[in-house]
C-alpha angles and dihedrals in degrees: 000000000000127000101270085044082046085052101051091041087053095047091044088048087050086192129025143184135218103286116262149311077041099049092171138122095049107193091013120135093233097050094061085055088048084051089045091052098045092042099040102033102020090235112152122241112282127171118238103168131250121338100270090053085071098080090071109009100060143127102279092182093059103037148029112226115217150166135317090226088055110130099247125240137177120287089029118135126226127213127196129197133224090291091083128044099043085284102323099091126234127263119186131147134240094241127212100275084050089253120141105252118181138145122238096014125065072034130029113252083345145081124269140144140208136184098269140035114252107256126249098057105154104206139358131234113207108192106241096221095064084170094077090060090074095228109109114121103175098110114196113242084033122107124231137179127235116239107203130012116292150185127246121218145184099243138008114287132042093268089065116103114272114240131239119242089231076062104059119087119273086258092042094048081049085064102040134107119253093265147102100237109065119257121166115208132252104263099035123135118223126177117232118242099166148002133209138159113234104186087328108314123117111239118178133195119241127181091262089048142270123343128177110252097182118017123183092327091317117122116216103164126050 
């Protein structure tokens, strides 16, 4: 199931508990996130607490927490402090079509959605493996441009080793920026080799290396 798939099931539930075996919370905000994370990624119930405790107690292996300042994006999770929920926090998801989506919240003990996140969330959690969303539209073999200036890698991720321009290949030096480390310019086309989701960013593979495609909300290939 992938998030818009995820959005329609939700909507057509109205009200839904923790997966099983737990089968618990019907109507509470954390148990549509516990629903989100076993239908979309497959991961088995597991109990982190209320809502607020999310913003330290959750799955690690299945998200990057951020910053509240983080450009938002679909499939993000919100986390509220105690100052929702009577105490408890608040806990809700940016769905596919970038629409707050949440339970017990835009509707008491149900689902609902509205245009914007409440405000006062105190982090945000961005699945790592992006691919399950269902969203990705960078298709091996297709050509893109690049809408902003960027760097070209070794590998997939900002800890990976910049490139030399002299490294680049001779079309890829025609469309790089005077300089030694390796920038390729805003407009340029590049065809897609690989793909691959590094915390949550979209890196893709060119012929001169690894450049970032969608970093921290930010889009840098259409």
């Amino acid at each position: 199931m992938n998030l818009q798939e995820f959005g329609s099931w939700g909507l057509k539930q109205g009200s839904v508990a923790n997966p099983a075996p737990n089968n618990k919370y019907k109507g509470q905000c954390v148990s549509l996130i516990q629903q989100y994370l076993y239908k979309v990624f497959g991961k088995s119930f597991k109990a982190y607490g209320n809502a607020k405790d999310w913003a330290n107690n959750y799955p690690k292996s299945y998200f990057t927490k951020l910053s509240k300042s983080t450009k938002l994006q679909p499939g993000d999770v919100l986390v509220y402090g105690s100052n929702y929920g009577g105490g408890y926090g608040h806990i809700g998801l940016i769905d596919c079509n970038k629409k707050w989506y949440d339970q017990n919240g835009v509707k008491k003990k149900a689902i609902g959605y509205k245009d914007k996140p409440f405000s006062g969330y105190v982090c945000v959690l961005r699945p790592k493996n992006q691919d399950k969303l269902g969203l990705n539209e960078y298709k091996v073999g297709s050509t893109y441009t690049l809408t902003t200036n960027v760097k070209v890698r070794a590998g997939a991720g900002i800890d990976k080793k910049r490139k030399k321009t002299n490294e680049l290949t001779v079309d890829g030096k025609k469309h790089a920026l005077d300089q030694e480390n390796a920038t390729l310019k805003e407009g340029t086309k590049v065809t897609v080799q690989e793909v691959k989701t590094v915390d949550g960013d979209t890196w893709v593979r060119i012929p001169s290396g690894w450049i970032a495609a969608k970093y921290n909300g930010d889009v840098y290939l259409k």
